[in-house]
SELO-430133 format. One line per 5 residues: number of its first residue (from 1); their letters; for each residue x, y, z of N, C-alpha, C. Coordinates in pm, 1 decimal. Each point is the difference from the previous one (the first is absolute). Layout:
NUM = a = X,Y,Z,X,Y,Z,X,Y,Z  ...
This chain:
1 = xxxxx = 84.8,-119.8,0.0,-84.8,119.8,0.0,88.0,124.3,0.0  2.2,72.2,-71.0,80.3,108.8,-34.9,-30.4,126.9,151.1  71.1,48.8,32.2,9.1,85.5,152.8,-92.5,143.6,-46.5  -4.5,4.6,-84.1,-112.7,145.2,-55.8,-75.4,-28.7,-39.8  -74.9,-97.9,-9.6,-144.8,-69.1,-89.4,-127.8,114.2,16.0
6 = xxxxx = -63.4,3.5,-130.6,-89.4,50.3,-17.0,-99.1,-27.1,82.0  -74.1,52.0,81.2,-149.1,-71.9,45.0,-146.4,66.6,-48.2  -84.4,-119.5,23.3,-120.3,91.2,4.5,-124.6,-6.9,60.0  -91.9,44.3,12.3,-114.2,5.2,104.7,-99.0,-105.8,-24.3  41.7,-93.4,112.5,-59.1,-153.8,-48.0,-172.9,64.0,-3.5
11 = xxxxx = -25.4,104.1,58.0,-173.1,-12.7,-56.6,-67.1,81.2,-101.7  127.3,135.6,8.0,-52.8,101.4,-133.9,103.7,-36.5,-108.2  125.8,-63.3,10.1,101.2,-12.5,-99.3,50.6,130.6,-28.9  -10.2,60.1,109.4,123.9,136.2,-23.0,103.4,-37.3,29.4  108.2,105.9,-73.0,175.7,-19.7,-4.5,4.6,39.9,149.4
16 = xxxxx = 116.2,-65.6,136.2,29.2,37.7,87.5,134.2,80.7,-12.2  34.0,125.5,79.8,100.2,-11.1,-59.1,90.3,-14.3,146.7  152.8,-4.0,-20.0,70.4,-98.5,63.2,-19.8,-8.8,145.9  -39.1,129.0,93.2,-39.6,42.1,135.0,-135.7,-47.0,62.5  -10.0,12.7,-162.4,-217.8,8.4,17.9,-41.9,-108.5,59.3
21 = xxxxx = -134.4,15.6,49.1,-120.9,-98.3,55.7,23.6,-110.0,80.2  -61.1,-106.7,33.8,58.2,-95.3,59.3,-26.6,-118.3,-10.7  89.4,-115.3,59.3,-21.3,-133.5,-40.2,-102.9,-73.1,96.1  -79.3,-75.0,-96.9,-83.5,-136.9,22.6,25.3,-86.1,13.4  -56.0,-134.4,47.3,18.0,-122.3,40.3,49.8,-63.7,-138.3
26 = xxxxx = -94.7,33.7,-152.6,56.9,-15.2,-46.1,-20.9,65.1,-189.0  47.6,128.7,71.2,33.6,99.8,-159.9,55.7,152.0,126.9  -82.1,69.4,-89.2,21.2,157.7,67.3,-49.9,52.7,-20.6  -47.6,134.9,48.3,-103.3,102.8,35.9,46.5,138.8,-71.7  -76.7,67.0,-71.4,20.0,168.4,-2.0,-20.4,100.6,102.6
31 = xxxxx = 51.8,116.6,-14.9,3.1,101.8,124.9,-148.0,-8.8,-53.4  -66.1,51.8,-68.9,-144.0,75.2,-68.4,-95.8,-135.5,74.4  -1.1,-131.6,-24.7,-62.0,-99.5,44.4,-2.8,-26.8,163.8  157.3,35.5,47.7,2.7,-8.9,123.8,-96.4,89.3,37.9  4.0,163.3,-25.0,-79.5,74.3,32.9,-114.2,13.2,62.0
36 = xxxxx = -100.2,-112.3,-113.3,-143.5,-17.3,21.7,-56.1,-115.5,125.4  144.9,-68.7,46.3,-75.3,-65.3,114.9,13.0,35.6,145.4  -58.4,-87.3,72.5,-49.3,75.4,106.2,121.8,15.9,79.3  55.1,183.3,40.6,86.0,52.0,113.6,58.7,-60.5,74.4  -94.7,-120.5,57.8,33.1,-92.5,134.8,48.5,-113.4,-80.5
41 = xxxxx = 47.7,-31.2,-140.5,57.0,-114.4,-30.0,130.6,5.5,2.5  44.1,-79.0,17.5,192.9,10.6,-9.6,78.0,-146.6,-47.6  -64.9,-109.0,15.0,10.3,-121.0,2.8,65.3,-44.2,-192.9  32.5,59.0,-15.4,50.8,-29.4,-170.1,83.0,-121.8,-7.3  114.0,10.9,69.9,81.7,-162.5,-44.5,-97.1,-111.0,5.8
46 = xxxxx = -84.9,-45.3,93.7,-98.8,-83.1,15.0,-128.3,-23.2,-67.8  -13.8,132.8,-87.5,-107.3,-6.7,-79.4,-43.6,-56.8,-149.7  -41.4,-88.0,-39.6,-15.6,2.6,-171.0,-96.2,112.5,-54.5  42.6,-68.4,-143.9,-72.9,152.3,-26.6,-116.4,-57.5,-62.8  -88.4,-102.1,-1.8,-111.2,-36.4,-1.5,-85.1,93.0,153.3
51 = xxxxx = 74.5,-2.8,111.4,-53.9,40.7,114.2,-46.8,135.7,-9.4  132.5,62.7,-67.2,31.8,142.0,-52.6,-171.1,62.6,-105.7  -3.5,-59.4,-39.6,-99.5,-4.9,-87.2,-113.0,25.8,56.5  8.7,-104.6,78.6,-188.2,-9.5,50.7,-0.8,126.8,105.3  115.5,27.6,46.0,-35.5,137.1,103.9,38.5,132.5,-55.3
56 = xxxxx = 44.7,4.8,-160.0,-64.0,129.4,-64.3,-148.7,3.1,-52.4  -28.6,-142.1,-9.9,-133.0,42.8,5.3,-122.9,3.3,111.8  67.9,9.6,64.7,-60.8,14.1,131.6,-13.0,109.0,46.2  132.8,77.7,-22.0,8.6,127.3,11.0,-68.3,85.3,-82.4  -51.9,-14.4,-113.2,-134.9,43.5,-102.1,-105.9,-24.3,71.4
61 = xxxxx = -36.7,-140.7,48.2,-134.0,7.2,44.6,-2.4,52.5,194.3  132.4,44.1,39.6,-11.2,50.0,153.2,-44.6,200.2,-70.9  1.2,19.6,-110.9,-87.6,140.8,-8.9,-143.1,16.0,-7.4  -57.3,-139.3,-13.5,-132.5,9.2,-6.6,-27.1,-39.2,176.6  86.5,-53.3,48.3,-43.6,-12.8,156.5,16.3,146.2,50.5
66 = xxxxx = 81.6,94.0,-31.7,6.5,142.1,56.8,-97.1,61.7,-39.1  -46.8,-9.9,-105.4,-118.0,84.8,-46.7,-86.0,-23.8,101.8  -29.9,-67.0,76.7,-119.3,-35.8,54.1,18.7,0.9,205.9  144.8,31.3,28.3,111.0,16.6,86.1,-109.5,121.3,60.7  -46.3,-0.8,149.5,-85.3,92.0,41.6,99.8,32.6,146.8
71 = xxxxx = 66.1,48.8,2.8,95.2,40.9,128.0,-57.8,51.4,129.7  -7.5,-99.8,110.8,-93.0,8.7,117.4,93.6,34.8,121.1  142.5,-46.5,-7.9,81.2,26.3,70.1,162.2,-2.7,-57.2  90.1,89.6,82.6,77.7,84.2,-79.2,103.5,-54.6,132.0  161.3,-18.2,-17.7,71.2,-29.4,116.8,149.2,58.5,-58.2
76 = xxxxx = 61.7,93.0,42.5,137.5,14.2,-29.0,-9.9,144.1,-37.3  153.1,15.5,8.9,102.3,137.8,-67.9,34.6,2.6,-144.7  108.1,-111.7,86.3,114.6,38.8,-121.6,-14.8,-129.4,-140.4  -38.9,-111.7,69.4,-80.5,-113.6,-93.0,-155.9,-2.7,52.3  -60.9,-62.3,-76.5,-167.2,5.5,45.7,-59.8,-157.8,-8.7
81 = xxxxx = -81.4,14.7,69.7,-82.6,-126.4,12.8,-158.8,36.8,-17.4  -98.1,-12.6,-115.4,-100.5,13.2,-63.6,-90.3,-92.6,25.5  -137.5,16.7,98.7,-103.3,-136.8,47.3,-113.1,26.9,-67.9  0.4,-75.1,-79.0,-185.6,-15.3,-58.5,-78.3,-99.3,75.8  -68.3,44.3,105.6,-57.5,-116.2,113.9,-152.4,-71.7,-68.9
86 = xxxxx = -2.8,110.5,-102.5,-169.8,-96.9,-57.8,38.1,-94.8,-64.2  148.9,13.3,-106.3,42.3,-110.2,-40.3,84.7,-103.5,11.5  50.8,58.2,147.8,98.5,-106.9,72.4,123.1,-13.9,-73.4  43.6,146.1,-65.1,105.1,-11.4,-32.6,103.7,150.5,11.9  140.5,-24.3,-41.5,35.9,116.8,66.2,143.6,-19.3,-145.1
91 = xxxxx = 91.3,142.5,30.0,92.9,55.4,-99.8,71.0,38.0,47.0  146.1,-26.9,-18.4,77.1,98.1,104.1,177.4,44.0,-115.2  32.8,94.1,42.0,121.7,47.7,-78.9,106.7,44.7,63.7  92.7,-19.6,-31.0,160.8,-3.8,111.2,8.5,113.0,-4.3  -12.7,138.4,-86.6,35.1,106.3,12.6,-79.4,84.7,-55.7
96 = xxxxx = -107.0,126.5,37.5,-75.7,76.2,-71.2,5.6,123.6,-46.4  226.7,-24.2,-15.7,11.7,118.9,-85.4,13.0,-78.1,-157.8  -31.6,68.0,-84.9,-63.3,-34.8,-127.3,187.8,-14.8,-84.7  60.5,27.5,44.8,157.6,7.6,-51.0,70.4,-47.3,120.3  196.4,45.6,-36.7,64.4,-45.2,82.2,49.9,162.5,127.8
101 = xxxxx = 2.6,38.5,-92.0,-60.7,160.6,104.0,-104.4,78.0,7.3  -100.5,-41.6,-62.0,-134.2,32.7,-5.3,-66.4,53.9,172.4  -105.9,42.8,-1.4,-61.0,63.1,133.1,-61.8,-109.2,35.8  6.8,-30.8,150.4,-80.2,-113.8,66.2,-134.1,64.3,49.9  -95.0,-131.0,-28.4,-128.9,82.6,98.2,-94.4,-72.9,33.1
106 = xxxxx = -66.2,34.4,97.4,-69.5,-95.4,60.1,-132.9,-70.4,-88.1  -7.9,-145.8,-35.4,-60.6,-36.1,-131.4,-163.2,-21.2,60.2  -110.0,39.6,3.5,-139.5,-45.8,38.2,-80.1,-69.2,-92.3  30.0,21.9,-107.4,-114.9,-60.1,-105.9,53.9,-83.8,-122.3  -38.5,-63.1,-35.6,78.8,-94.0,-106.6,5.8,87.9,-150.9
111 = xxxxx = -79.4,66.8,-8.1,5.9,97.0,-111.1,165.4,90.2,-21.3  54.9,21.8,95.6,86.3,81.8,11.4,157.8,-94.5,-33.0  -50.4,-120.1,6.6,116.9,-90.9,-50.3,-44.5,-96.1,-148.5  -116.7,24.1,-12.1,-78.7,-173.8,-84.5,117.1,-0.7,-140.1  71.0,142.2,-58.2,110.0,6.1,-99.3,104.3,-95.2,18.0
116 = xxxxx = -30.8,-64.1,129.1,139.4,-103.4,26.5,-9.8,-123.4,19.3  -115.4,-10.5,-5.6,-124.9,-177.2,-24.7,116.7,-37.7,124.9  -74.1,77.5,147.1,93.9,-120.9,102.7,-135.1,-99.3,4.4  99.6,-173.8,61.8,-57.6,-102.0,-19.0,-101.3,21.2,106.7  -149.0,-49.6,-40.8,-95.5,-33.0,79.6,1.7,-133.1,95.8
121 = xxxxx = -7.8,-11.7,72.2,5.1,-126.6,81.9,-117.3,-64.8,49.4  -19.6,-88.0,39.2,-131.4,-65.3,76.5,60.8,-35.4,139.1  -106.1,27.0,96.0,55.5,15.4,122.5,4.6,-188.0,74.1  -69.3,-106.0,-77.2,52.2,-133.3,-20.2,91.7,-41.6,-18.4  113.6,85.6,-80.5,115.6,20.7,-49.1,69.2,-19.5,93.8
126 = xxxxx = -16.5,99.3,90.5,70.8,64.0,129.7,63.5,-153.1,48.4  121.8,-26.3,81.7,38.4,-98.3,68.3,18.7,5.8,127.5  87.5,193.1,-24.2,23.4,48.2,153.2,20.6,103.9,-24.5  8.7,72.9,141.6,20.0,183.4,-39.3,52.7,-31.4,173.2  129.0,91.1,-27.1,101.3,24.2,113.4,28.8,147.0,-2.5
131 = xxxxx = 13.8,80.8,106.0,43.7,122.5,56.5,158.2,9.9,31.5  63.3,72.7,-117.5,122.2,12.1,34.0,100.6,136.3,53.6  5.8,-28.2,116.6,47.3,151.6,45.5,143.7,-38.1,63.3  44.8,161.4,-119.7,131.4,-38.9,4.2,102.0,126.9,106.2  56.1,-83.9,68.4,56.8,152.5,124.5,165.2,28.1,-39.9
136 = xxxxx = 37.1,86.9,15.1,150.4,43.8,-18.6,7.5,98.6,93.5  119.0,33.4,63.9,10.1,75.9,118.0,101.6,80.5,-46.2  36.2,140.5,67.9,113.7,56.6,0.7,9.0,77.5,138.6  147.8,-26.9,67.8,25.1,110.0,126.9,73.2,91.5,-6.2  -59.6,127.7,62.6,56.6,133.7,-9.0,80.5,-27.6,113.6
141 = xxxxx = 118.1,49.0,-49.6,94.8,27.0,115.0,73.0,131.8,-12.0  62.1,34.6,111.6,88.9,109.8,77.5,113.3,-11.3,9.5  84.0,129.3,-54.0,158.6,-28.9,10.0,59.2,85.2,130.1  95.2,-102.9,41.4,39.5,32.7,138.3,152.7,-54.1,22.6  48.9,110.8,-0.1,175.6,15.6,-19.8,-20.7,-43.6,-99.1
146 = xxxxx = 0.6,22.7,-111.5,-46.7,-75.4,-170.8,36.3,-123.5,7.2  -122.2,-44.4,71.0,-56.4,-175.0,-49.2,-127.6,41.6,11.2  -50.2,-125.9,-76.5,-145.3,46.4,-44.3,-38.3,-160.7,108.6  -113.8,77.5,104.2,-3.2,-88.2,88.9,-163.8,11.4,35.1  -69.0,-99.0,1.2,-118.5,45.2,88.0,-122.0,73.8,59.7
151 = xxxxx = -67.0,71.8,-27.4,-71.1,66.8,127.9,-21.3,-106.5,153.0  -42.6,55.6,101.2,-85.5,-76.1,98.6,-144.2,58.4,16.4  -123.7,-42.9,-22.1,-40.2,-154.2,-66.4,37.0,23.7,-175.2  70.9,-92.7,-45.4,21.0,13.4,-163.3,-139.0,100.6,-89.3  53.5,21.7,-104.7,-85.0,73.5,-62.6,-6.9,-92.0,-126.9
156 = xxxxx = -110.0,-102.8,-54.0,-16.7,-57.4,-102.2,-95.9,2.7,-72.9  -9.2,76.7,-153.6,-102.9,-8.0,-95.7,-30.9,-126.1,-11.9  -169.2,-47.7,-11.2,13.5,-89.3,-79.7,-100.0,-11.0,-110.9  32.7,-97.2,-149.0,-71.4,61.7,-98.3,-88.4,-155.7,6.1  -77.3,-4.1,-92.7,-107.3,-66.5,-65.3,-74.9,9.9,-122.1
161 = xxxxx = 31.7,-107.0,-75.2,-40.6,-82.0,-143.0,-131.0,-34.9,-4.2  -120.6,-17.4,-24.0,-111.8,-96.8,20.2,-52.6,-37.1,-156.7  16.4,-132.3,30.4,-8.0,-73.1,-125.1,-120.7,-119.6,21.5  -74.8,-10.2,-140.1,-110.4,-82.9,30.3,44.3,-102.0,-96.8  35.5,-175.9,48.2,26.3,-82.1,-65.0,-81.9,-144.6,-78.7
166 = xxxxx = -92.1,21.4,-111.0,-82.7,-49.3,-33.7,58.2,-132.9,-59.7  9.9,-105.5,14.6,22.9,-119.9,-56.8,-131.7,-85.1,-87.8  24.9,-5.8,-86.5,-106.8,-74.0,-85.9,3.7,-124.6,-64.5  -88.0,-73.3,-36.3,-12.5,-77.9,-86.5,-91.9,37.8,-135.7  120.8,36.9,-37.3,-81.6,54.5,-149.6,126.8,-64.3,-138.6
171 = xxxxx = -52.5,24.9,-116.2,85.2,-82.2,-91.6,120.3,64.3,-50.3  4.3,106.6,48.5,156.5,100.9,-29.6,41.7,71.3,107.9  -65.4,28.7,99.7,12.4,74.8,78.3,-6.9,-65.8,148.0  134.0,-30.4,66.9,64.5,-40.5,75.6,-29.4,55.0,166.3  -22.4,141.2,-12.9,-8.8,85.3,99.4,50.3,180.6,-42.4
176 = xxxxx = -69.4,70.1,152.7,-30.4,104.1,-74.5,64.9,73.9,132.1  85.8,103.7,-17.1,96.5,72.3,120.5,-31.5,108.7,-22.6  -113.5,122.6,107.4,-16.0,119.6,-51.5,35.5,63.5,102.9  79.6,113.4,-46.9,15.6,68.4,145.5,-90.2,185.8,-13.1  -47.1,-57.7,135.9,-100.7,103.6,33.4,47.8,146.3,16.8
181 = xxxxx = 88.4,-20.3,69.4,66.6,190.8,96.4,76.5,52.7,-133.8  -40.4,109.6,-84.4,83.4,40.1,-75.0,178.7,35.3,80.4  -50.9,60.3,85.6,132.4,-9.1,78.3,-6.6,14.3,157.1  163.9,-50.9,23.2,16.3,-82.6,119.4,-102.9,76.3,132.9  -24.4,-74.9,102.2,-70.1,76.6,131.0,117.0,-14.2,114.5
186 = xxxxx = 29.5,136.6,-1.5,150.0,48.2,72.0,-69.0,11.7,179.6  14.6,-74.6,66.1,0.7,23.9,168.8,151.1,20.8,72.7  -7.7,87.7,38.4,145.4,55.4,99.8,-59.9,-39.7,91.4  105.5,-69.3,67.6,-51.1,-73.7,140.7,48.4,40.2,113.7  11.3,48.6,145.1,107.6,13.6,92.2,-49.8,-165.5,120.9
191 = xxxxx = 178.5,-24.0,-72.6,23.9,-125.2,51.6,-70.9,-127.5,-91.3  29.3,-136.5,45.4,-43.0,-82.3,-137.1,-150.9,-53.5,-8.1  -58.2,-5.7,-87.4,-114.4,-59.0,44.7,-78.1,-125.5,77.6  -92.7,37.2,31.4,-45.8,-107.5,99.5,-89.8,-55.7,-66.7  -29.9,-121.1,-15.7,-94.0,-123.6,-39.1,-61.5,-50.2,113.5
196 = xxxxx = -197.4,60.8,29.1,-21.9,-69.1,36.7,-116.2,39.9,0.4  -149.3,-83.5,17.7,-165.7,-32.9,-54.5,-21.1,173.4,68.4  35.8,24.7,143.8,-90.5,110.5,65.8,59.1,88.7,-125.6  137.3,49.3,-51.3,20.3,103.3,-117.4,-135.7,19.5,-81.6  -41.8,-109.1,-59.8,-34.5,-14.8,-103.2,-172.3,34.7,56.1
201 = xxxxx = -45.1,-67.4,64.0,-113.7,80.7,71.3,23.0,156.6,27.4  76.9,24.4,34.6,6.7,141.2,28.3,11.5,95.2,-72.7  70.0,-94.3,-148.1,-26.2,96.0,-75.7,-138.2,19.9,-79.9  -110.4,-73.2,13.1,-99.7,27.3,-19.5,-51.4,125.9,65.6  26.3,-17.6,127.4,-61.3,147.6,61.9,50.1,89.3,-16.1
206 = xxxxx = 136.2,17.0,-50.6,95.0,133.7,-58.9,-43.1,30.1,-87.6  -36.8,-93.9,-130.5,-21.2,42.3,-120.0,-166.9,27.8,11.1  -52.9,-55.3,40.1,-174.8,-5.2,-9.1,-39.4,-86.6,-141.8  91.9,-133.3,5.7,-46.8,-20.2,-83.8,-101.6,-116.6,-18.5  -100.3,-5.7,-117.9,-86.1,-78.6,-29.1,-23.8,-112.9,50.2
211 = xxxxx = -71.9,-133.6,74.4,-15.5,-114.7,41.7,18.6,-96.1,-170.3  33.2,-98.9,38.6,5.5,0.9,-130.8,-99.2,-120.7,-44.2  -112.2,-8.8,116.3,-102.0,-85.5,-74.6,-103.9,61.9,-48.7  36.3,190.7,7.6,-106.2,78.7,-66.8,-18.1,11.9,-137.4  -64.8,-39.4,-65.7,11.6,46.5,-144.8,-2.5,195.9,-21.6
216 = xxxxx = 129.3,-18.1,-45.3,22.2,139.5,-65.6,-56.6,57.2,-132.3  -37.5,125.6,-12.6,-54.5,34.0,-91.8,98.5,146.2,-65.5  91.5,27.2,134.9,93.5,64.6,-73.9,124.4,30.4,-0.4  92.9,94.2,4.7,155.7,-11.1,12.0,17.2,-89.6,106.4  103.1,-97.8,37.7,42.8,-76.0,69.0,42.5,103.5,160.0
221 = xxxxx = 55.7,65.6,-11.1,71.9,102.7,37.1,-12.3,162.4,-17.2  -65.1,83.5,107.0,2.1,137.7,-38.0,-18.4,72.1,129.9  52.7,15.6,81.4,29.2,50.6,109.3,117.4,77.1,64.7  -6.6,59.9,84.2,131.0,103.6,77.8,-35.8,-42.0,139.0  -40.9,-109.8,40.0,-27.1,-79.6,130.9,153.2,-5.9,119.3
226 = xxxxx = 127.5,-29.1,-102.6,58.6,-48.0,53.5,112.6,134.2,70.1  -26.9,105.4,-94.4,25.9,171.8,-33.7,-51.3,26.6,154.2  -107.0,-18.1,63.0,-104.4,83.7,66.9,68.3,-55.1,113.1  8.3,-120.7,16.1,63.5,-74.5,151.0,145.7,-4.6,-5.8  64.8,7.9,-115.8,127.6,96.2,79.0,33.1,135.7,23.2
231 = xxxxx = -44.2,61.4,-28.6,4.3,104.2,107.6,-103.1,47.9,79.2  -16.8,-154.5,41.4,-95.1,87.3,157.0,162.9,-34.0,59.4  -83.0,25.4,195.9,90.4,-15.7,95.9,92.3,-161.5,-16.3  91.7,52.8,19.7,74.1,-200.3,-5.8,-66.6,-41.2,94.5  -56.9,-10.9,117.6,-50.3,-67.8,64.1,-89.4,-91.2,-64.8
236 = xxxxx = -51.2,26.3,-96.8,-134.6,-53.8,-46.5,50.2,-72.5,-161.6  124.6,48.6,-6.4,34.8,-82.6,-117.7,84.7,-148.9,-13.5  -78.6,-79.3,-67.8,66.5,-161.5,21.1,119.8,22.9,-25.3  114.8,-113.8,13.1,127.3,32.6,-38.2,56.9,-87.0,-149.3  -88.7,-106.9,-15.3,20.0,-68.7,-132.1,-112.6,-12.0,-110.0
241 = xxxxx = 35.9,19.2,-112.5,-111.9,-92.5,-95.2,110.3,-72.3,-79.3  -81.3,-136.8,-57.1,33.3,-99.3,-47.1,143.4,11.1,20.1  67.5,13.6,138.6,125.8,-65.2,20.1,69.4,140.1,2.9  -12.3,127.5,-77.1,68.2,100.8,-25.8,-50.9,110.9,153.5  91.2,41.8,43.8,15.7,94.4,93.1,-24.4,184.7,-79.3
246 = xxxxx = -143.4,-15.3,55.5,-124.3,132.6,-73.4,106.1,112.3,10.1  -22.7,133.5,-112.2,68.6,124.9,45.4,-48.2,78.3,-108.3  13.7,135.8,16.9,-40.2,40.2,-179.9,63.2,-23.3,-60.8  104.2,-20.7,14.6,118.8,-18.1,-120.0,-79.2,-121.4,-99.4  -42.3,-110.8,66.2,1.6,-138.3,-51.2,-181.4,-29.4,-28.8
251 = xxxxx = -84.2,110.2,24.6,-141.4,16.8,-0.8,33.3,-73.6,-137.8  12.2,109.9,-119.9,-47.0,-23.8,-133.6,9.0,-163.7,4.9  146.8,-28.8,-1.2,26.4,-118.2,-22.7,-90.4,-153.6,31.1  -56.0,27.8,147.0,-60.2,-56.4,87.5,-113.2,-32.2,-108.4  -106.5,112.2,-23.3,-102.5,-1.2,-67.5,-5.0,-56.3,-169.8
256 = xxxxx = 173.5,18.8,-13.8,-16.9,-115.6,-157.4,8.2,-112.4,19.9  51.2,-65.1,90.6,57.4,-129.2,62.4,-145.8,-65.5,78.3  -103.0,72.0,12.6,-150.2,-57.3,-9.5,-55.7,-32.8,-68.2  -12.8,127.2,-142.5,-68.8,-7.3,-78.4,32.7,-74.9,-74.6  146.1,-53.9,-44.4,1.8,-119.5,-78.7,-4.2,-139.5,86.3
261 = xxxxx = 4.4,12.0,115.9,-61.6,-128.9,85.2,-161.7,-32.3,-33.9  -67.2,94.0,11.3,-104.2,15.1,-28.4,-24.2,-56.0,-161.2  19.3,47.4,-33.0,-5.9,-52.4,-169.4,75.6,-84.7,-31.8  106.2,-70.9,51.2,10.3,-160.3,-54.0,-117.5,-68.3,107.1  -49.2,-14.2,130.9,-119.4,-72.3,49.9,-108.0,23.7,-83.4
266 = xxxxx = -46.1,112.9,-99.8,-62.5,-10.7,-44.8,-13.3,-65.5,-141.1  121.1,12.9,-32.0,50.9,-72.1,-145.7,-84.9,-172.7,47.0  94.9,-45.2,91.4,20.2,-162.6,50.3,-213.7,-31.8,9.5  -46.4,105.8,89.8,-114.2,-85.8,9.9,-100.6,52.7,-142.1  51.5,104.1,-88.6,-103.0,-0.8,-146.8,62.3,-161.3,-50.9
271 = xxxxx = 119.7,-11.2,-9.2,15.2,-118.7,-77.1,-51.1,-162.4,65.3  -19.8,14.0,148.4,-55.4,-62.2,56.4,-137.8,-79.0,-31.5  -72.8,165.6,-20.1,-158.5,3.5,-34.6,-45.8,-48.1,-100.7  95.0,43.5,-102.5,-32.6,13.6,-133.2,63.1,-206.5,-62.8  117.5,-51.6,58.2,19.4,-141.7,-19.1,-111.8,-83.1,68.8
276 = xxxx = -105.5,19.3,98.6,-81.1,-73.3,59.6,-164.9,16.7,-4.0  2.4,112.8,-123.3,-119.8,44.9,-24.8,-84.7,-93.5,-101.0  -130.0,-11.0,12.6,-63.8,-77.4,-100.4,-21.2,94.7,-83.7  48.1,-98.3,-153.7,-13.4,64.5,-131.2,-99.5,15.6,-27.4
């Protein structure tokens, strides 16, 4: 086999050229062909292109499932998660800026993406859906006789990822990784955090937020609850939520670090509802 061989697009028979497209189980793919399938595929060495086939046309007939795509519930930032609950099915897209520096924005309606035929799913499909929150820390420290040493109690940011991890059984689509927080939720902490159930209760009463066997009818989150009780008297102010030691500094933070708590529990029990619902 000659080391520069011509190739071509085992399903349109376009010329590849030497960088281009990618390989199949057994031929190869065009960039233009790759294009049209679904975002969440990646699986090419393993694929034939008989397979290839049947899920471009799938991807033709997943525009007649959007047409009809009635958006009942809406989940995410920076990727989105799209629930059609009359039809027990849902859409979701890794990123809802329309380019690679394009403007991000918060996606509500399927209209505002349907130009990108993301895949429709059936919530039968579903296998599992996992909450992935991801922590990274950094400590501020103080230089003293120039070494960089410490505070007493340490001073440590810490950030947070929240990612919703959909695993499926579907015929191309493996699983689905969206991350919600366009960007990170920064808590400055004094001293390290504490893990433990009373935090997490408590921060219900800091934040005022929602029970969550109420059905909501609107923003998840919209309050200055947590604003009002720190600055009353410290006497009257708790000293933790969810593990973080309260202050203004760390308010904002506090209150994003709910609201996406809040909205992956709510993610977990729509997909809950919607896998155990009679069709």
């Amino acid at each position: 086999m000659a080391l520069f061989e011509k190739k071509n697009c085992s399903v349109c028979g376009a010329k590849i050229g030497l960088l281009g497209g990618h390989k199949l189980s057994d031929g190869n793919l065009c960039k233009d062909c790759a294009k049209k399938l679904s975002p969440w595929f990646s699986d090419y060495k393993s694929t034939p292109t008989e397979s290839i086939r049947a899920q471009l046309a799938d991807r033709e007939e997943n525009r007649k499932r959007l047409s009809v795509f009635k958006t009942t519930k809406c989940f995410g930032e920076f990727g989105s998660i799209l629930i059609d609950e009359d039809a027990r099915v849902f859409a979701a897209i890794e990123d809802s800026a329309a380019s690679l520096f394009g403007e991000r924005k918060e996606i509500t309606d399927i209209a505002e993406i349907i130009d990108r035929n993301p895949d429709v799913v059936r919530f039968d499909q579903v296998a599992d859906v996992d909450i992935d929150v991801v922590q990274t820390q950094h400590e501020e420290k103080q230089t003293v006789n120039g070494q960089q040493v410490s505070y007493n109690p340490k001073y440590i940011t810490y950030m947070y990822m929240f990612y919703a991890v959909i695993r499926l059984n579907h015929p191309y689509i493996p699983s689905m990784r969206v991350q919600l927080n366009n960007s990170a939720v920064q808590i400055p902490n004094e001293g390290e955090r504490l893990r433990n159930k009373v935090g997490l209760r408590l921060a219900e009463y800091l934040l005022d937020l929602p029970i969550r066997d109420v059905t909501k009818t609107e923003k998840i989150y919209d309050n200055n609850s947590l604003k009002d009780i720190l600055t009353r008297s410290p006497y009257a102010m708790p000293d933790y939520s969810y593990g973080f030691k309260c202050s203004l500094r760390n308010r904002e933070g506090i209150e994003r670090y709910g609201y996406y708590l809040l909205m992956t529990e709510e993610i977990l029990e729509t997909v809950r509802q919607m896998k155990t619902a009679q069709p």
